[in-house]
BADREN-147133 format. One record per atom (N, C-alpha, C): residue number from 1; residue in three letters; x, y negated, z. Coordinates in steps of 0.2 Angstrom, whole numbers, plus 5000, padded with zeros to 4 digits. Layout:
# residues N
PT/NUM/ALA/X/Y/Z
...
END
This chain:
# residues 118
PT/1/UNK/4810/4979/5025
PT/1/UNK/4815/4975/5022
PT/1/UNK/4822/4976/5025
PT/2/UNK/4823/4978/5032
PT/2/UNK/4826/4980/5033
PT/2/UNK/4831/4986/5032
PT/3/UNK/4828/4992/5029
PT/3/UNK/4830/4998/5026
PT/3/UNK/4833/4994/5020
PT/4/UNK/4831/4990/5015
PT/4/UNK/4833/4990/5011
PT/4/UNK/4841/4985/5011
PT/5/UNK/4841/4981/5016
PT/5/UNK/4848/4978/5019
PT/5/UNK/4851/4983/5022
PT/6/UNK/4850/4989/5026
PT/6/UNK/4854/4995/5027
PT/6/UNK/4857/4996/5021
PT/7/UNK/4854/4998/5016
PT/7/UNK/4856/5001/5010
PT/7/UNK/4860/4998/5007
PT/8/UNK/4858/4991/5007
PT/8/UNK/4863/4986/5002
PT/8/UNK/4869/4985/5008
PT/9/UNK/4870/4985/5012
PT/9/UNK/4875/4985/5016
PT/9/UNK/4881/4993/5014
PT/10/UNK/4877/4997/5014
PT/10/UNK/4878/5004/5016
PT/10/UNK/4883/5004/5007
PT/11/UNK/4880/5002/5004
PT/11/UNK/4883/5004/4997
PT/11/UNK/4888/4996/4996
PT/12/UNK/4889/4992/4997
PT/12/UNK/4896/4988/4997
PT/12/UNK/4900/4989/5000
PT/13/UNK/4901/4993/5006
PT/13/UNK/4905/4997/5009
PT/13/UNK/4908/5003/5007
PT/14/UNK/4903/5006/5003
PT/14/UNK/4907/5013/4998
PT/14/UNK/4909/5011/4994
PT/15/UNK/4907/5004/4992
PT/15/UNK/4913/5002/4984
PT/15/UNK/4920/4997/4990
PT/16/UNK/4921/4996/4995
PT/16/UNK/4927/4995/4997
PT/16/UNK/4927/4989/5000
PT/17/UNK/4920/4984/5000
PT/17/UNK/4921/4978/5005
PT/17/UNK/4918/4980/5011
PT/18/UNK/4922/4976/5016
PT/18/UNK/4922/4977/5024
PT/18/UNK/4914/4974/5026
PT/19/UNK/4912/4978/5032
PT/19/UNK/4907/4977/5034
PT/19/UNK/4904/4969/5035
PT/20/UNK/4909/4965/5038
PT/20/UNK/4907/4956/5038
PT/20/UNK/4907/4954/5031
PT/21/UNK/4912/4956/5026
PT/21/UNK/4909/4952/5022
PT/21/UNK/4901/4955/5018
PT/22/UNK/4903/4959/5017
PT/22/UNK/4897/4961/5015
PT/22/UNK/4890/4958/5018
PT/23/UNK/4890/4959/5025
PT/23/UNK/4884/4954/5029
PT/23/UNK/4887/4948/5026
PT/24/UNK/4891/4943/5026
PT/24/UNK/4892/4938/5024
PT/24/UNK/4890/4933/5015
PT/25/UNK/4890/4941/5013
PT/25/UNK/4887/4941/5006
PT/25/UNK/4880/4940/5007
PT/26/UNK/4876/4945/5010
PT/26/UNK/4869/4944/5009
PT/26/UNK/4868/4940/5014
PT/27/UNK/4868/4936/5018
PT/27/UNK/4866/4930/5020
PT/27/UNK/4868/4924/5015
PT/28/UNK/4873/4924/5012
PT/28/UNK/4874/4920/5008
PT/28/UNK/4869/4920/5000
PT/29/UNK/4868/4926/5000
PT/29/UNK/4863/4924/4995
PT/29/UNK/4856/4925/4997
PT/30/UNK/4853/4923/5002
PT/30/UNK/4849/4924/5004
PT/30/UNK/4843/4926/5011
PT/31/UNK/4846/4932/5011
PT/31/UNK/4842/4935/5015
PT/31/UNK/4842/4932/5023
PT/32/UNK/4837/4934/5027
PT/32/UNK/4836/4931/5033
PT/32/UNK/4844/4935/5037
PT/33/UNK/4847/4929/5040
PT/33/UNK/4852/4930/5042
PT/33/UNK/4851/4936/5049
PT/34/UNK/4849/4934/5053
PT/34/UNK/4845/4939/5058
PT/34/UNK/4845/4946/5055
PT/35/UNK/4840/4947/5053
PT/35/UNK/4839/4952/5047
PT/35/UNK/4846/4956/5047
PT/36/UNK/4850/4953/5044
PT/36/UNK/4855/4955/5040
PT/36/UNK/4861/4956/5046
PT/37/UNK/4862/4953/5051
PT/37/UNK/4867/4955/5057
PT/37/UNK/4864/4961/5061
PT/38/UNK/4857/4962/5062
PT/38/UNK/4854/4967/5065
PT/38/UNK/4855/4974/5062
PT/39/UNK/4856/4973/5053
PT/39/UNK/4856/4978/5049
PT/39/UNK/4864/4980/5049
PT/40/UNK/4867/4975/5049
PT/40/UNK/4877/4977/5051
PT/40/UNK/4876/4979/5056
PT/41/UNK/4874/4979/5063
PT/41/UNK/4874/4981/5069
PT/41/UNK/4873/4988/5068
PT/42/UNK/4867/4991/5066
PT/42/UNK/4864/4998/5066
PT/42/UNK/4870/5001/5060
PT/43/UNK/4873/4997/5057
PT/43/UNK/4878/5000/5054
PT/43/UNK/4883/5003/5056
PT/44/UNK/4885/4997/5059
PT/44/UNK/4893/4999/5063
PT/44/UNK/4889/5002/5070
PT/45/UNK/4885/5003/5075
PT/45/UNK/4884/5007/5079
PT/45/UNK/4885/5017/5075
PT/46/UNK/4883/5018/5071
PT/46/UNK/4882/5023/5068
PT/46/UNK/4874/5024/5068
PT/47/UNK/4869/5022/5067
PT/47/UNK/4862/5022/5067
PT/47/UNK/4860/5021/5062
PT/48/UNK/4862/5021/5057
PT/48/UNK/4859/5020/5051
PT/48/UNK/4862/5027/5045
PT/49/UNK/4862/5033/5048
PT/49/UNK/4863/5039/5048
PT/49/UNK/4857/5041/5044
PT/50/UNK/4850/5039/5047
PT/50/UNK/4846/5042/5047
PT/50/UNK/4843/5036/5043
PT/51/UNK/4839/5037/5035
PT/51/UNK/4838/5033/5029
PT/51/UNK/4830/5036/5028
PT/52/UNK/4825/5031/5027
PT/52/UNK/4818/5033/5026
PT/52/UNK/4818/5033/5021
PT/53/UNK/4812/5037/5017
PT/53/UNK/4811/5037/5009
PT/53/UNK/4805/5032/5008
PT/54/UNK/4804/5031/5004
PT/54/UNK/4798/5029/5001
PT/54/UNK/4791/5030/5005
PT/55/UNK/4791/5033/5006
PT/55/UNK/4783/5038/5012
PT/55/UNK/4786/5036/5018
PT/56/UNK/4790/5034/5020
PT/56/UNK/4794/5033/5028
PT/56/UNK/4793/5038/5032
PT/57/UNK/4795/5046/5028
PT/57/UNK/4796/5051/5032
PT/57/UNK/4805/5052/5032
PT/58/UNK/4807/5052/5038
PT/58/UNK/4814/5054/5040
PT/58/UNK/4820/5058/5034
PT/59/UNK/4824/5057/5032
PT/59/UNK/4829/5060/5029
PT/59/UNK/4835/5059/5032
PT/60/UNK/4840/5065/5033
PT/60/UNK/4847/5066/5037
PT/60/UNK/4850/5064/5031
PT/61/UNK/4854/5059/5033
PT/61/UNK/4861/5058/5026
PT/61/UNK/4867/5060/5028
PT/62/UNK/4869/5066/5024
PT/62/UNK/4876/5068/5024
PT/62/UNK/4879/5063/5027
PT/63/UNK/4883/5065/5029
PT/63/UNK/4892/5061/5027
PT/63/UNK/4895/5062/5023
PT/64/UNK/4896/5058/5017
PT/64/UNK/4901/5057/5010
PT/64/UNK/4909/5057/5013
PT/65/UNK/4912/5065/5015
PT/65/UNK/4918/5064/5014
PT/65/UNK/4922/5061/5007
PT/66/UNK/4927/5058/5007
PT/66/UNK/4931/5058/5002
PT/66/UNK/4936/5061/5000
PT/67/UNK/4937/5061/4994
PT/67/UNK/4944/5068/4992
PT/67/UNK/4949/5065/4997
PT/68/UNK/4955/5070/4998
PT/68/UNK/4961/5069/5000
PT/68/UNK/4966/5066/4997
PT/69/UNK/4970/5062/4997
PT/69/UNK/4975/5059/4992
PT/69/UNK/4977/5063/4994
PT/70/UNK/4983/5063/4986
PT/70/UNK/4989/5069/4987
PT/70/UNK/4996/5065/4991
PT/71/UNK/5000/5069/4993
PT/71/UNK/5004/5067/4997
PT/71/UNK/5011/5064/4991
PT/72/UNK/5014/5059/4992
PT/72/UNK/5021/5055/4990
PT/72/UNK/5025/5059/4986
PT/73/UNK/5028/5067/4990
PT/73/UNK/5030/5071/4986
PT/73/UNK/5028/5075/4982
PT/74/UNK/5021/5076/4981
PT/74/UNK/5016/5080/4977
PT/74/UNK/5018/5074/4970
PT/75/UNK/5016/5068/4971
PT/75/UNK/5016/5063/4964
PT/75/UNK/5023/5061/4961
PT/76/UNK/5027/5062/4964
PT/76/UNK/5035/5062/4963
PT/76/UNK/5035/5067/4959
PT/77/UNK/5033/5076/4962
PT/77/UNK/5035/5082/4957
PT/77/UNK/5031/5082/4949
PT/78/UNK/5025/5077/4950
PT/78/UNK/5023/5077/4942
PT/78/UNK/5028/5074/4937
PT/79/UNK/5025/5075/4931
PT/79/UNK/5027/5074/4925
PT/79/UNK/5027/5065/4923
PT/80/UNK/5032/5063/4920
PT/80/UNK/5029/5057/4919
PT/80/UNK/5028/5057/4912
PT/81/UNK/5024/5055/4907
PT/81/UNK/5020/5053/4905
PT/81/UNK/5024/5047/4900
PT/82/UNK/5028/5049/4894
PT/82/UNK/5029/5046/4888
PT/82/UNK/5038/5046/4887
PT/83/UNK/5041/5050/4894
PT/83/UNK/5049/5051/4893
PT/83/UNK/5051/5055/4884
PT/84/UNK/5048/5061/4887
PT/84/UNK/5048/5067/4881
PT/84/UNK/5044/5066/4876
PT/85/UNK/5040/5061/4874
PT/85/UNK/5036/5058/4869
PT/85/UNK/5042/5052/4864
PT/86/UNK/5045/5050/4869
PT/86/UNK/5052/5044/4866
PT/86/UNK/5054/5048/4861
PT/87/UNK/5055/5052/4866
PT/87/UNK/5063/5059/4863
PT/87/UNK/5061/5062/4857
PT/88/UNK/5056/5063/4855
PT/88/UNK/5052/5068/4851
PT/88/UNK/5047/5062/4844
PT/89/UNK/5047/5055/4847
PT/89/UNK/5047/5050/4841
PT/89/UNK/5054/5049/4839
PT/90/UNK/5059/5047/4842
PT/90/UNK/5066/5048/4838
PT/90/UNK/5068/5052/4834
PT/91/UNK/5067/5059/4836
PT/91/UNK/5068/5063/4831
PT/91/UNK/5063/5065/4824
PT/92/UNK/5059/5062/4828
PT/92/UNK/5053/5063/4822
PT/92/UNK/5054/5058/4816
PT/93/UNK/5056/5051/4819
PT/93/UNK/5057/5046/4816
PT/93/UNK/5066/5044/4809
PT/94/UNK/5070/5049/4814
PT/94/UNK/5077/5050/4809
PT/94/UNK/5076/5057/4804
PT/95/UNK/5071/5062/4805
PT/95/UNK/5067/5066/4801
PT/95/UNK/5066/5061/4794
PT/96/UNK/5060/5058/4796
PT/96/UNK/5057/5052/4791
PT/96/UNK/5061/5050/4786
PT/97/UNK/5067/5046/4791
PT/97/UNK/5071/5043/4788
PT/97/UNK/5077/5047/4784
PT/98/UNK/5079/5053/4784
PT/98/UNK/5082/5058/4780
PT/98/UNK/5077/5060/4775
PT/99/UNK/5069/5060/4775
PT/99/UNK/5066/5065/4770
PT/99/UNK/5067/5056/4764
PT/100/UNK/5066/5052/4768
PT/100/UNK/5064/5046/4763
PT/100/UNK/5071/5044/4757
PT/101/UNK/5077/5045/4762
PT/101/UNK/5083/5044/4758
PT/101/UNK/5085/5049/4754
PT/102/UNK/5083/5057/4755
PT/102/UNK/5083/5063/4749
PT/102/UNK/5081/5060/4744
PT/103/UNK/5071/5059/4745
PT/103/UNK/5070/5057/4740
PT/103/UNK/5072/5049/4735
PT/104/UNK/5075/5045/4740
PT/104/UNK/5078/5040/4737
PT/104/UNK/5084/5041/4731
PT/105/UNK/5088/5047/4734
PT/105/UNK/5094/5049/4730
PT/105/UNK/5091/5053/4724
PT/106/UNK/5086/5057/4726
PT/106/UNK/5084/5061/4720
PT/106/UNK/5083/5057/4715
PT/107/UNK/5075/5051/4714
PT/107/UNK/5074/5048/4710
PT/107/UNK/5078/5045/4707
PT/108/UNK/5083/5041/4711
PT/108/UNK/5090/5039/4708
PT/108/UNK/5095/5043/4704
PT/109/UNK/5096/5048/4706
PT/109/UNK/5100/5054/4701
PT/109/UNK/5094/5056/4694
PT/110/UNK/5090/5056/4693
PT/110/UNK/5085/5059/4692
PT/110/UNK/5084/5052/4683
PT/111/UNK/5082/5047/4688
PT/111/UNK/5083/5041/4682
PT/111/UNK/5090/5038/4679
PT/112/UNK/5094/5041/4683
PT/112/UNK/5101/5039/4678
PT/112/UNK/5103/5045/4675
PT/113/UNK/5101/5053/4675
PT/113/UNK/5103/5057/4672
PT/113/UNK/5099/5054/4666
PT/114/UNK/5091/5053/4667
PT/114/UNK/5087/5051/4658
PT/114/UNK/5088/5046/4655
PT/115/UNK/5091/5042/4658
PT/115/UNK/5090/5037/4655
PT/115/UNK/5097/5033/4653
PT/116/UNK/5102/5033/4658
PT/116/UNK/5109/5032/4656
PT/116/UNK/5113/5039/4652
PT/117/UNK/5113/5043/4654
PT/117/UNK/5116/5050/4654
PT/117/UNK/5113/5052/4647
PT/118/UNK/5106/5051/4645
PT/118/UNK/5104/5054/4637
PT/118/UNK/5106/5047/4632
END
């Protein structure tokens, strides 16, 4: 039982809650408080390194390093994402509105040559 409170400990901590509340979660939903302080403890000493399987023979667990964040000045040199999208909807958009008034003046010249004009 205890392995298995390692592990529920071990995995709320990789999604980003601290070690107490996480033990404060599993005692609050249940589990032997005991239990559950002796399982943080092996945690935060670093002894729970070493995870059984199933058969309870021995397995070494990595350490899950995490990527690197990029530095301040790397995210400032990127691109942002919808300036040149503006620029290129305006122009597209008075495009539009030029094809739409040809064709308005067309039609217009077109029905007053046949119809006033004959």
């Amino acid at each position: 039982m205890e392995n298995e409170i390692v592990s529920g400990l071990r995995n709320a901590i990789e999604r980003g809650a601290s070690l107490e509340k996480a033990v404060q979660s599993f005692i609050n939903a249940g589990y032997n408080a005991e239990e559950v302080r002796a399982a943080g403890e092996e945690i935060s000493s670093g002894a729970s390194n070493i995870v059984y399987s199933e058969d309870n023979t021995k397995k070494e667990n990595p350490d899950k390093k995490l990527p690197e964040l990029p530095k301040r000045e790397d995210i400032k040199k990127l691109p942002v994402i919808g300036k040149e999208n503006k620029k290129s909807n305006k122009a597209l958009l008075w495009v539009v509105i030029v094809f739409l008034v040809v064709i308005f003046l067309s039609s217009l010249a077109f029905i007053i040559y046949n119809f006033v004009v004959k």
